[in-house]
FIVEX-402944 format. One record per atom (N, C-alpha, C, O): residue in one letter; y, z, x negated. Coordinates in steps of 0.2 Angstrom, whole numbers, plus 2048, in hexadecimal, padded with zeros to 3 digits. Each point is the difference from the previous one (the first is absolute). Example, Ala and Ser with C-alpha at 12.3 -4.5 7.8 and 13.67 -1.06 7.14 Angstrom:
% residues 2
A7E48277BE A806800804 A8068007FC A7FF8037FB S8067F9807 S8068017FC S805803804 S8068017FD 
END
This chain:
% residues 300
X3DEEBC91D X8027F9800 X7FB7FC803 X7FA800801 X8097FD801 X7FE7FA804 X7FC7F97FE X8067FE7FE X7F67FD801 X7FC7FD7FD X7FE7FA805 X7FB800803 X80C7F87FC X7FF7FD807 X7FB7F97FA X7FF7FE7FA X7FF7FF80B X7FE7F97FF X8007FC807 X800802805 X7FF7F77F8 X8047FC806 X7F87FC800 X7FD7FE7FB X7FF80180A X7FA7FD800 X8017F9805 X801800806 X7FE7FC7F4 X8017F8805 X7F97FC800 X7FC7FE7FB X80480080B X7F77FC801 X8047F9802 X8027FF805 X7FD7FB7F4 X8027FB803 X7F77FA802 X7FB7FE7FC X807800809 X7FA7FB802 X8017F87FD X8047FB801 X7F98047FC X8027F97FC X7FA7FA803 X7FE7FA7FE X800808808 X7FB7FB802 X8057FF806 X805804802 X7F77F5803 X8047FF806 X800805807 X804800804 X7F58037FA X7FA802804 X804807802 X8028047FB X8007FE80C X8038077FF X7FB8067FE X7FA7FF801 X8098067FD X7FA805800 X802805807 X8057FF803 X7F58057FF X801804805 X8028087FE X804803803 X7F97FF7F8 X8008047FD X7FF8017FA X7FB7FD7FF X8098067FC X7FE8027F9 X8008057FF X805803803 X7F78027F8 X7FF806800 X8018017F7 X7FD7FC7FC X806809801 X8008007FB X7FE8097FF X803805800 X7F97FA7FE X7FD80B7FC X8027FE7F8 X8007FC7FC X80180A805 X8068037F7 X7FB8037FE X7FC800805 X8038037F7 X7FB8027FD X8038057F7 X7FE8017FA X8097FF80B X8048037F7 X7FE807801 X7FD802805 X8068047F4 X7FE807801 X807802800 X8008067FE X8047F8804 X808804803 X7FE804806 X7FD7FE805 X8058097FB X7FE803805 X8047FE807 X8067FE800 X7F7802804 X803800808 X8037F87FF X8057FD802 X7F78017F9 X8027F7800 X7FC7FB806 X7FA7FD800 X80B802804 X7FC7FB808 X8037FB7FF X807800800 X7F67FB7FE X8027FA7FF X7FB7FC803 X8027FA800 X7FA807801 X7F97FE808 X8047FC805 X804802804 X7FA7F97FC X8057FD805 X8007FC803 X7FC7FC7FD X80680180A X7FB7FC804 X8057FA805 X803802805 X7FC7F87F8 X8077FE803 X7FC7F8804 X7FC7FD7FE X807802808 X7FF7FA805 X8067FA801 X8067FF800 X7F67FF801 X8047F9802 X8027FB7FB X8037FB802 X7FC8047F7 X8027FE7FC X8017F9800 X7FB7FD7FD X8097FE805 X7FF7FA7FE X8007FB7FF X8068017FE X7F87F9801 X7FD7FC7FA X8077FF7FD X8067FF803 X7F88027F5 X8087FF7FA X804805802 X8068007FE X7F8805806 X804806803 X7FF8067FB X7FB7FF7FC X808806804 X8018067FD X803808803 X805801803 X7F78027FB X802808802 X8008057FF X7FA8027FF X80C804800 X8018027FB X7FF809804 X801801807 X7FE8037F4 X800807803 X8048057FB X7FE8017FA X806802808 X8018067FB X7FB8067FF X7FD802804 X8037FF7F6 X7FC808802 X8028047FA X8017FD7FA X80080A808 X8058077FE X7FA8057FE X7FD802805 X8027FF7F5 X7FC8047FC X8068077FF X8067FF7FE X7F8808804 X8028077FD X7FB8007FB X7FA801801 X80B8007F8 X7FB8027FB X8028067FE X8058027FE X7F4804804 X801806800 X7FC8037FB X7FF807800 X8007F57FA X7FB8027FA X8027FD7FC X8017FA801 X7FF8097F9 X8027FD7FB X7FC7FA7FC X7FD7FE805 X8017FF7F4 X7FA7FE7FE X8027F9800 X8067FE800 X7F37FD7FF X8037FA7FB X7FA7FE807 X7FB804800 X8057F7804 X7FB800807 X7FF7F77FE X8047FD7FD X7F6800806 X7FF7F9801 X8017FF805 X7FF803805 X8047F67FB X8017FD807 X7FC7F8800 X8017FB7FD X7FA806808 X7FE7FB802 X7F88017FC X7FF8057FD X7FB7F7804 X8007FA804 X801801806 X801805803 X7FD7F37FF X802800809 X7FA7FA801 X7FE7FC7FD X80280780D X7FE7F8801 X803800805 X805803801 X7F97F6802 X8017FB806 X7FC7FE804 X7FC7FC7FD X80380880A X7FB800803 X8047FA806 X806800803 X7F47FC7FF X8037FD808 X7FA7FD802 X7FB8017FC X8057FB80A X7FA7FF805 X8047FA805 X8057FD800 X7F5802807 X803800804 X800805804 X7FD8057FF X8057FA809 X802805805 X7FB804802 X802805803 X7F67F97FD X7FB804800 X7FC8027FA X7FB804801 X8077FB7F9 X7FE8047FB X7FA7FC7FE X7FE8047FB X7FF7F7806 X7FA7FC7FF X7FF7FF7FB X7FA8017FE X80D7FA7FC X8017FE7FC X8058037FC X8067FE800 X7F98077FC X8048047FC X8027FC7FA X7FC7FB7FE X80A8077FF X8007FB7FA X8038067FC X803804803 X7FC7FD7F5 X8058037FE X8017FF7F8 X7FC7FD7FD X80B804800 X8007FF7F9 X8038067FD X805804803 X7F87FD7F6 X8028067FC X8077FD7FD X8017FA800 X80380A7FE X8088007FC X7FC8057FE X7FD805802 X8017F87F5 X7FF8047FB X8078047FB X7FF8067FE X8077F7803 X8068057FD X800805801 X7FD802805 X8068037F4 X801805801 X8088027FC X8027FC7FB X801809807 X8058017FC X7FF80A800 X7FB804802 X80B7FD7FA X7FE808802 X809803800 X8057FF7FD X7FA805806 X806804801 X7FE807800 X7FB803802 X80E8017F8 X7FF8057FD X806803806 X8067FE801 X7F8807801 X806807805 X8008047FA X7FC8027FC X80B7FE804 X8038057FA X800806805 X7FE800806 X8038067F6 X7FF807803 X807803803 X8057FE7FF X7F9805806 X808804801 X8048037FB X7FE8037FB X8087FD806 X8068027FD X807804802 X8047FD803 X7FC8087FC X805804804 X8048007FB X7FE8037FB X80A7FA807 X8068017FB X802808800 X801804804 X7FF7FD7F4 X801809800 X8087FF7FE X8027FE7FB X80280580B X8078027FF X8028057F9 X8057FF7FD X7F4806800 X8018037F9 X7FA8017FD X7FB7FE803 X8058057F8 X7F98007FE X8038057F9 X8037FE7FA X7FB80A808 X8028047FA X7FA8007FB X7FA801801 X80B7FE7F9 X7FE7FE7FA X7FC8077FB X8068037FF X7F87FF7FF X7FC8067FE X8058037FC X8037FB7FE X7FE80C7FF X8048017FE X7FF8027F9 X7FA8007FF X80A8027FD X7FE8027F8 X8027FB7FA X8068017FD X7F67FA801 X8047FB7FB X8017F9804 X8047FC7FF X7F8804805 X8017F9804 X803801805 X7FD7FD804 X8098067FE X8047FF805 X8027F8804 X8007FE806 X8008007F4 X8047F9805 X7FD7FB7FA X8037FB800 X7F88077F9 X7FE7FB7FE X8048007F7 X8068017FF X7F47FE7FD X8068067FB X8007F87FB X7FD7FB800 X80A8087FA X8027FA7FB X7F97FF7FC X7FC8057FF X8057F37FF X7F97FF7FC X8047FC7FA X8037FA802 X7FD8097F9 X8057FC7FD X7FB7FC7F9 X8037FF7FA X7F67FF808 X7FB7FD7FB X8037F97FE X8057FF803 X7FA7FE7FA X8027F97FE X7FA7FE802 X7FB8037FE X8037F8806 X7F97F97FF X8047FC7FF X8068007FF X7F27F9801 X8017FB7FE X8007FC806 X8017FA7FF X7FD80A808 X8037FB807 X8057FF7FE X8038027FB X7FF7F980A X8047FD803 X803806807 X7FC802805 X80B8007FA X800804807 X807802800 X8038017FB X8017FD80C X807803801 X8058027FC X8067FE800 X7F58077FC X8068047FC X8017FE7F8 X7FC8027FC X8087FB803 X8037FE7F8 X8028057FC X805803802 X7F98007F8 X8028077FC X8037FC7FC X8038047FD X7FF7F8801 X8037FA7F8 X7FB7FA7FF X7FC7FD803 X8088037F6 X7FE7FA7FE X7FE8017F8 X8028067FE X7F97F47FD X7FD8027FA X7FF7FA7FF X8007FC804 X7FF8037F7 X7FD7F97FA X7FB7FD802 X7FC805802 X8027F77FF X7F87FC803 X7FC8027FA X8038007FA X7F8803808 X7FA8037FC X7FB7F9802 X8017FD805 X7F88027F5 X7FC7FE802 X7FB7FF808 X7FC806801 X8037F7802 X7FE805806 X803802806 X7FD801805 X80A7FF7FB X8037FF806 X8027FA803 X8027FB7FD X7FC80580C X8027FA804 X8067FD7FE X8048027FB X7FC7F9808 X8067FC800 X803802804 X8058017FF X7F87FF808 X807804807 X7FF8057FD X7FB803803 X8078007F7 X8018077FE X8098007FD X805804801 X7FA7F47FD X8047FF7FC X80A800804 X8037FD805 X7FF8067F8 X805800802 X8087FA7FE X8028007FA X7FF7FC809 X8047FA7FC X808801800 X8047FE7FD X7FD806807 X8088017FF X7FF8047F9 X8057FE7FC X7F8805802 X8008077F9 X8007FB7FB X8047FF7FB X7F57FC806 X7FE7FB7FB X8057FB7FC X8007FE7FA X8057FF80B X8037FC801 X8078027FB X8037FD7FC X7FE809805 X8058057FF X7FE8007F6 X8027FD7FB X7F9807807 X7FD8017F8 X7FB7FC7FB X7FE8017FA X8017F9809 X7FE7FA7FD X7F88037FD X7FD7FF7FB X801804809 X7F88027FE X7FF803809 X804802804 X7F57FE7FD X7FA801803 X803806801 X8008047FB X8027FE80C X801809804 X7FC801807 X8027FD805 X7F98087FA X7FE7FF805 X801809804 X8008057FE X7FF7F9808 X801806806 X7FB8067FD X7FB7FE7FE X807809803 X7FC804803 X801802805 X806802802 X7F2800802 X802805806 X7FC808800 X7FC8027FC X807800808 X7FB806802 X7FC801805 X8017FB804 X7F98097FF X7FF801808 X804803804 X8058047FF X7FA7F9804 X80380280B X8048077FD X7FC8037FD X80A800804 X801807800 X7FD802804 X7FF8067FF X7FF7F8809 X7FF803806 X7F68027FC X7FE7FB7FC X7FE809804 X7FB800800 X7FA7FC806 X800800806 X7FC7FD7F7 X7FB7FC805 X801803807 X803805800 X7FB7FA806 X7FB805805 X7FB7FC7FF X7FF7FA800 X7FB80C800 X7FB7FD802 X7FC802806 X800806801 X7FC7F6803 X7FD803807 X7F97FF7FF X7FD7FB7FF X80180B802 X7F78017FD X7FE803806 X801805802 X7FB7F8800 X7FD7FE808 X7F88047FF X7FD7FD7FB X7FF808807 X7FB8037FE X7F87FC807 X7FF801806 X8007FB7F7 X7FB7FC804 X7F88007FF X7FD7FB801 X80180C7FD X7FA8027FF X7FE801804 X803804804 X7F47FB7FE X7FE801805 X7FE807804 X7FF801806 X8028037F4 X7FD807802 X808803803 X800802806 X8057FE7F8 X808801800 X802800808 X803804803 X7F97F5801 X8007FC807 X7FE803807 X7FA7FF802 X80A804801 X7FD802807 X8017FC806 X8067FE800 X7F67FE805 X8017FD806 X7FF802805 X7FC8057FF X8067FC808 X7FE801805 X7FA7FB803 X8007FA7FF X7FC80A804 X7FA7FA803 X8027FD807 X7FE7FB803 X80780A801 X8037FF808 X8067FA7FD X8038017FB X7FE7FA809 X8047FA7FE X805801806 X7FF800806 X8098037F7 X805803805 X8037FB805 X8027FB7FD X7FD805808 X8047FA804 X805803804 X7FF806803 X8067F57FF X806804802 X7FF7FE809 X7FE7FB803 X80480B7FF X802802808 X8027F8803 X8067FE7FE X7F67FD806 X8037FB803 X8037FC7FB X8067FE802 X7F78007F9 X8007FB7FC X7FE7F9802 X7FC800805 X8057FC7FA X7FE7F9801 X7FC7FD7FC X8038007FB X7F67FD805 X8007FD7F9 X8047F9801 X8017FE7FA X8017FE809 X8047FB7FD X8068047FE X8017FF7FA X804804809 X8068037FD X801806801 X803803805 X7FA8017F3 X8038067FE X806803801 X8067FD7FE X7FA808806 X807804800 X8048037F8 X806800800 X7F68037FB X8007FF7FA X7FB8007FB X7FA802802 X8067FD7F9 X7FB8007FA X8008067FC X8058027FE X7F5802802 X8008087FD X7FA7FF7F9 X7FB7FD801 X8078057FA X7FA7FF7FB X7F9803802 X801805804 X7F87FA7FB X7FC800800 X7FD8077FE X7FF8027FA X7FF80280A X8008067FC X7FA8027FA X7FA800801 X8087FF7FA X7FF7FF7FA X8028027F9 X8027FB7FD X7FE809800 X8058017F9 X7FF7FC7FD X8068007FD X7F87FB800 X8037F77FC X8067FF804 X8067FF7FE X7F8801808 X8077FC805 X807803800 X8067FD800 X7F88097FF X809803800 X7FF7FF7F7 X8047FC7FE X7FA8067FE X8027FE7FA X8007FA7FF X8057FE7FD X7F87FD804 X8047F97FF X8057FF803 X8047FC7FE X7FF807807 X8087FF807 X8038037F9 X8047FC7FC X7FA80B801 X8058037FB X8027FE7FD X806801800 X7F57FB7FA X8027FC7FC X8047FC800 X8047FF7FC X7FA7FC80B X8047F87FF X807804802 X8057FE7FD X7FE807808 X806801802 X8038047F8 X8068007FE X7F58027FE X8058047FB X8017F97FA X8058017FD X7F77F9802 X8007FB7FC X8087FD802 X8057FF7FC X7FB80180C X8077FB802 X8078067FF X8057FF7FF X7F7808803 X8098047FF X8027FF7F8 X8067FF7FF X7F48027FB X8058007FC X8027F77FC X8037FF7FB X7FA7FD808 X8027FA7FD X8077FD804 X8047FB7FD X7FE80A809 X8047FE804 X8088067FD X805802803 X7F87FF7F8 X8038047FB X8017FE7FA X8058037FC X7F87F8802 X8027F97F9 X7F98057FC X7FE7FD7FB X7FF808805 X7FC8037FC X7F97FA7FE X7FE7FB803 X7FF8077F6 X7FC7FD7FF X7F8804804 X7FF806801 X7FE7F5801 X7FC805805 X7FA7FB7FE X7FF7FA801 X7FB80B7FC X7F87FE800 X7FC803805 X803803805 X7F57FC7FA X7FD801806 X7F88027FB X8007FE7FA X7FA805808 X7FD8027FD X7F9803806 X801804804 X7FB7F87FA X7FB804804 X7F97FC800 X7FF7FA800 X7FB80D7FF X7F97FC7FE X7FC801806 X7FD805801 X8037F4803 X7FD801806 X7F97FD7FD X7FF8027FA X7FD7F880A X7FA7FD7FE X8027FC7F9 X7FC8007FC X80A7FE803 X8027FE7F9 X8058057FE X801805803 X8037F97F6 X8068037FE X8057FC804 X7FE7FB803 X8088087FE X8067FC803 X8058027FB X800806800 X8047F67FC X8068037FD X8027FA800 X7FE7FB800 X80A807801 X8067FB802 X8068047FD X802805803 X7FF7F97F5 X8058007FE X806801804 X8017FE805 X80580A7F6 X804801804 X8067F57FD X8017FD7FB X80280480C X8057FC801 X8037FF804 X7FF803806 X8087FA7FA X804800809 X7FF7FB804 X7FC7FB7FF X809808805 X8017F7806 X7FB7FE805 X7FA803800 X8077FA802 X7FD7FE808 X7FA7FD7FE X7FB801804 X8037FB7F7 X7F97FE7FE X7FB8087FF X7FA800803 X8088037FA X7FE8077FE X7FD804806 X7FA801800 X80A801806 X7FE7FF805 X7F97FD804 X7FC802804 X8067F87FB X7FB7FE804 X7F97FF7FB X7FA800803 X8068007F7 X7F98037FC X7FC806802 X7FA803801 X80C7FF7FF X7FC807803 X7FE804805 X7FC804801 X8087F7805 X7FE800806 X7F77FC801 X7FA802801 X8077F77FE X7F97FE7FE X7FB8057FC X7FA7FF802 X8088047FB X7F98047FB X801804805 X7FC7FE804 X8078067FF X7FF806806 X7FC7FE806 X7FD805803 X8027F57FF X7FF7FC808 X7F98007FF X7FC800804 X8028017F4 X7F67FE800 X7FE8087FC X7FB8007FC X808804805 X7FE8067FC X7FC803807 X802802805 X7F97FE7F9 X7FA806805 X7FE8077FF X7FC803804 X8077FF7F5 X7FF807800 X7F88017FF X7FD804803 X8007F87F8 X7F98027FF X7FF8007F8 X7FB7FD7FE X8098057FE X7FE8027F8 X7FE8037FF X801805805 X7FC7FE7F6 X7FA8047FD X8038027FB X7FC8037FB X80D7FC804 X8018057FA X805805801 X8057FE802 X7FB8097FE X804807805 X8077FD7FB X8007FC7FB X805808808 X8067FC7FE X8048037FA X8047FF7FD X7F6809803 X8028047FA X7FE7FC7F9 X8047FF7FC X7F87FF804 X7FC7F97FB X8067FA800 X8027FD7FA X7FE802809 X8067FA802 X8058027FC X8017FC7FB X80380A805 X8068017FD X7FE8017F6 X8037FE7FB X7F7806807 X7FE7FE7F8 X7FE7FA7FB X8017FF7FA X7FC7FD80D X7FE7F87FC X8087FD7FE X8017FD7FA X80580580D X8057FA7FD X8068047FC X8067FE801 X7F98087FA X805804800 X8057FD7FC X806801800 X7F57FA7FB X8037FB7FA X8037FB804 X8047FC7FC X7FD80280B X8017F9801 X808803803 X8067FE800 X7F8808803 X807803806 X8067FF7F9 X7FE8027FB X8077FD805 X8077FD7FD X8028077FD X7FF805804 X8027FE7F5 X807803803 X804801802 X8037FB801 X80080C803 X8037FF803 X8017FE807 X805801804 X7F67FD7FD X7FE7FD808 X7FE806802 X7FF8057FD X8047FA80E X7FE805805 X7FA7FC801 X7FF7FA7FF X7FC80D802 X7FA7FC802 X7FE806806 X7FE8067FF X8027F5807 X7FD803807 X7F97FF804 X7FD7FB801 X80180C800 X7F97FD800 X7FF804808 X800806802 X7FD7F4800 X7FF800809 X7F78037FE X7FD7FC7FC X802809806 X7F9801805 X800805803 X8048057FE X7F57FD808 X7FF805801 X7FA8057FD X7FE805803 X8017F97F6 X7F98057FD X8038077FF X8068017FF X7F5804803 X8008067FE X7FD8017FB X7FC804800 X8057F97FB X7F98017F8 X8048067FD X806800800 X7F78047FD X8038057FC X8047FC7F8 X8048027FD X7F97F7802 X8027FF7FA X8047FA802 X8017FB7FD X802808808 X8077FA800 X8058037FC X8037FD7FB X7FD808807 X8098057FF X7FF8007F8 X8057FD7FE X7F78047FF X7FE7FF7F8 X8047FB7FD X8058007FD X7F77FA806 X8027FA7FF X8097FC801 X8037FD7FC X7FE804809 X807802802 X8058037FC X8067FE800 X7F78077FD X8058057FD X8017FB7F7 X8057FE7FD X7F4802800 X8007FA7FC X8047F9800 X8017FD7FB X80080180C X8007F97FF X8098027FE X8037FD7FC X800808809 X8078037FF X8028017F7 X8057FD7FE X7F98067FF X7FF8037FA X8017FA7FA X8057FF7FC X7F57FD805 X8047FB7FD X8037FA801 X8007FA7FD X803807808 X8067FB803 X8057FF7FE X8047FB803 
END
């Protein structure tokens, strides 16, 4: 994706300028916005485009900046700091998956959950007497109205089970390449295409956010889970906001945690739903995954 900003230098004195120079000083990769404009004059203004490829993911600052200028022998330098800053997050690639098979055994396509809670959630099992304790948007007024006393809703969970996407972001788990790949007659102003970073964070974050968007684009409830330099969890939920939380938690994950992901699945065995898919992105070869794995299946 592409990354424009429109840079306007307006002159508020009568006095023309000859030239104005402005240096960026943001951490956007391949961010040129250095820029060097003539003739400016008095009460005049001048505007420039400029087109950022953002070829890396993360959460980047933009700015400070200055404003350098002179006159035409350089004698009399003048310059002023622009202390602003703002910051802009590159969300990660995402490749639309035409399918995504579903593992086979009890969870085929996500098994009946037929608990009662005390959410709030889509599915209505009946109706019951207002007990101590129950909401008011619990309460159901067509029943009440009918029967002259306090009836309120029950629901059940989601029959679809959670998905969950468990991202493995321990440091030991992480391979990089040190050669940085560059494409055949590339341009740096205009990339012929954007290839991920050779990296395993990279393609497991690509993973996750395209597996976040196939099944939310499936109405599924879909959480997200992974213990990079902090915890990240994001409750499973639907819809385009859902989405984009998880895209953001994905954009600043660096793949430097210190806890293996077999650990991970036993710290959160209590939190993973009944009944939830839970999928787990990494590349570790640890003997004590498959263990773990088999455990977290067990009691699902």
């Amino acid at each position: 994706h592409a990354f424009e900003e429109a840079i306007t230098l307006v002159n508020r004195s009568r006095i023309p300028k000859l030239w104005v120079e402005l240096r960026d000083q943001s951490e956007l990769p391949n961010h040129r916005t250095s820029v060097v404009m003539v003739g400016i004059g008095g009460g005049r203004e001048r505007s420039q485009m400029v087109r950022t490829y953002c070829t890396l993911r993360g959460r980047f600052r933009l700015g400070p900046a200055e404003l350098h200028a002179g006159d035409p022998f350089g004698l009399f330098p003048v310059s002023r700091p622009l202390p602003e800053i703002h910051h802009l997050v590159v969300l990660p690639l995402v490749t639309p998956l035409p399918s995504f098979p579903l593992p086979s055994g009890r969870l085929p396509g996500g098994v009946a959950v037929t608990e009662p809670t005390q959410q709030i959630t889509p599915n209505a099992a009946g109706v019951r007497e207002y007990l101590p304790g129950d909401g008011f948007n619990r309460i159901h007024w067509v029943s009440t109205a009918r029967r002259r006393r306090l009836i309120v809703k029950e629901f059940e969970l989601d029959p679809l089970g959670d998905v969950w996407i468990l991202l493995d972001t321990s440091r030991t788990a992480q391979w990089r390449s040190l050669q940085a790949e560059r494409i055949e007659g590339e341009s740096p102003f205009l990339p012929r295409r954007i290839s991920l970073p050779p990296a395993t964070i990279e393609y497991g974050v690509a993973c996750a956010a395209s597996l976040v968007q196939h099944f939310l684009r499936q109405d599924r409830s879909v959480g997200f889970l992974a213990y990079d330099r902090v915890r990240h969890s994001i409750q499973p939920d639907r819809g385009a906001p859902q989405l984009i939380r998880a895209l953001e938690t994905l954009a600043v994950i660096d793949g430097a945690g210190e806890t293996a992901v077999e650990d991970v699945l036993r710290i959160e065995d209590t939190h993973l739903t009944r009944g939830a898919m839970t999928l787990v992105i990494t590349a570790s070869t640890s003997p004590g995954l498959v263990p773990a794995l088999r455990a977290l299946r067990a009691q699902s």
